[in-house]
N, C-alpha and C positions, 0 to 999 in steps of 0.2 A: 633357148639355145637352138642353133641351128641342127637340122637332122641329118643325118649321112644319106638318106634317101632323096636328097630336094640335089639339085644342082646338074653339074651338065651326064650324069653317068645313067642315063635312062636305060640302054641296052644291056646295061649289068642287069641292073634292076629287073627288066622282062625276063632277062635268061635267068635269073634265082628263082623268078615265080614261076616261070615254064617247067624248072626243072624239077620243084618243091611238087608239082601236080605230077610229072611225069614221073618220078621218081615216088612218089607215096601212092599211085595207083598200079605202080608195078609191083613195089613191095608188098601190097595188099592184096594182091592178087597171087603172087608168089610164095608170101607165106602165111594164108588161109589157112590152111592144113594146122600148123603153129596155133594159130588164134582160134582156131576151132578145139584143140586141144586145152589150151591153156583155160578157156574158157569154161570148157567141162571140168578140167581139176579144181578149179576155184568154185565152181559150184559144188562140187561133190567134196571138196575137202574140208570145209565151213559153211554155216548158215549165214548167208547174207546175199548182195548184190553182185554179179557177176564185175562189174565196174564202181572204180572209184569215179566220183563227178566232182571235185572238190573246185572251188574257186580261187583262179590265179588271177594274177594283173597281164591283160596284154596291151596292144599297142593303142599307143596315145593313152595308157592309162585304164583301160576300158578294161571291166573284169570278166571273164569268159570261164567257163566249165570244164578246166584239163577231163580226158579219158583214156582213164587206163585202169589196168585190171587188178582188183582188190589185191591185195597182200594183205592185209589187217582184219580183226574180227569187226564182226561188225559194231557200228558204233564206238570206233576208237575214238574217234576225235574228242569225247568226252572223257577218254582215259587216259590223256597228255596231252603233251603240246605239238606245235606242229614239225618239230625235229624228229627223224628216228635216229639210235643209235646204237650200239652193238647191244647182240640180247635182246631186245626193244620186246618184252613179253605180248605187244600185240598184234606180232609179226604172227602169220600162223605160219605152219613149217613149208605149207606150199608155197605160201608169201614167199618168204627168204629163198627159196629157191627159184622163183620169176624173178627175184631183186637182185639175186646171184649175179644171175646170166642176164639182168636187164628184160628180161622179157615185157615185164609190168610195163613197160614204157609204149609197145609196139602200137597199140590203140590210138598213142598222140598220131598217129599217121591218117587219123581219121581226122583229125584238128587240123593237120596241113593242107589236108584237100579241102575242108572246109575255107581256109585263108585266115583262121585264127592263130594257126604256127607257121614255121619255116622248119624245113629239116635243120640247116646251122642258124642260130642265133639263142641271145642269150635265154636260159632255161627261165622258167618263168616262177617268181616267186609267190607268196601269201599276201592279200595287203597290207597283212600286219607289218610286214618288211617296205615291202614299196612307198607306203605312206610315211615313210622316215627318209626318203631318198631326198638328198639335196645336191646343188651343185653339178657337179658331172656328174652322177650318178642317173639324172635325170635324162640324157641320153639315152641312156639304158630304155627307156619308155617309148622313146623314136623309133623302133624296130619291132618287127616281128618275135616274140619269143618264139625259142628254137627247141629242137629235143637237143640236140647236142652242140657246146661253144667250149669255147678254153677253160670256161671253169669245169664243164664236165669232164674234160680230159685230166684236168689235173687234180680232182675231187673224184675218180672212177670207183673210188673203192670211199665213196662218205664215211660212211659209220665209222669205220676206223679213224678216221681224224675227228669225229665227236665225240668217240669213249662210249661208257655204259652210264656214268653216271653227268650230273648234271648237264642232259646232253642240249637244251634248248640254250641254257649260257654259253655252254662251247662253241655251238654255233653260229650265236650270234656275235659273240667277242672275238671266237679265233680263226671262223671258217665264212664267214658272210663277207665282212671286210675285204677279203682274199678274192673272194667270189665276184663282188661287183669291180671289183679291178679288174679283173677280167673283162670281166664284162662292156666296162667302158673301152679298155681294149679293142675287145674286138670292134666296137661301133666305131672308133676312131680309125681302123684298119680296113674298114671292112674291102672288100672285094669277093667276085665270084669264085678266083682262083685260091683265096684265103680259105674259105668254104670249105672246099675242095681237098687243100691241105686239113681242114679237121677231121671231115666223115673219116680220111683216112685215120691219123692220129686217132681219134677215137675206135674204128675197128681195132687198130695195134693194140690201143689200152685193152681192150675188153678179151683180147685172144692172152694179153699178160697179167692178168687178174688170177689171182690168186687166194682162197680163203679156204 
């Protein structure tokens, strides 16, 4: 399948990656203070690693080392699956409150500068998920994973739409589906102005979030 990256739209192209650097080295600089904090509460509020390093799928397939900051005790990933969902007993309570306000994510900003993210494009999943991807879904692999796209705007509050209880079916039956629709969306959309329209969208979501 062709990629929405190949054909005559080069100068978009440059001005997303100009802006993904100029933009995630401002934010990182500007909100240090944040990350210097958040970072000492996760070490002082649990025993473990100050960062999650967990493995996603990024582009052309390739898997790379999301980072972001613990929420979980340590060693959860041997204590369930890889959904979390309301209650999720291995949230620790400073967890839920990075995960609240999103903070947990602010780290991907260091994957952007790297060239492993984009601020917009689609969030990057497990391979347990990618390795099922057919069709147009496969798309989805042609871009940059992003911290934020249409499925995070319309998924801002997850857990609520996974429940407390059998929350890795729920997600995969009622909220994945949903999710890479989007997701091909957006690849089929894409533009820099598209973008643009999310960061915002996504701020509104997060200022209207409620729990």
């Amino acid at each position: 399948m062709s990629s929405p990256w190949s054909g005559p739209r080069r100068v978009e192209r440059a001005a997303k990656r100009l802006f993904d650097i100029a933009a995630s080295l401002a934010a990182l600089v500007v909100l240090s203070p944040l990350l210097v904090a958040a970072a000492i509460g996760v070490k002082c509020s649990s025993p473990g690693p100050v960062f999650y390093r967990g493995i996603r799928t990024g582009l052309h397939g390739r898997p790379f080392r999301i980072l972001k900051f613990r929420t979980m005790v340590d060693g959860a990933a041997a204590l369930g699956g890889p959904s979390t969902g309301l209650n999720d007993p291995r949230v620790t309570r400073f967890g839920a409150f990075l995960r609240r306000h999103k903070i947990d994510e602010l780290p991907n900003l260091v994957c952007v500068l790297a060239g492993q993210m984009s601020i917009v494009g689609p969030r990057p999943e497990v391979p347990q998920y990618t390795s099922l991807y057919a069709g147009d879904e496969l798309l989805i692999l042609g871009v940059r994973p992003g911290i934020t796209d249409l499925s995070s705007v319309r998924f801002i509050d997850l857990a609520s739409h996974i429940g407390d209880t059998d929350v890795d079916a729920n997600f995969e039956q009622r909220v994945l589906p949903e999710k890479n629709r989007l997701r091909v969306r957006y690849v089929r959309e894409w533009s820099f102005w598209n973008d643009m329209k999310i960061i915002g969208l996504t701020l509104l979501g997060l200022l209207r979030v409620r729990r």
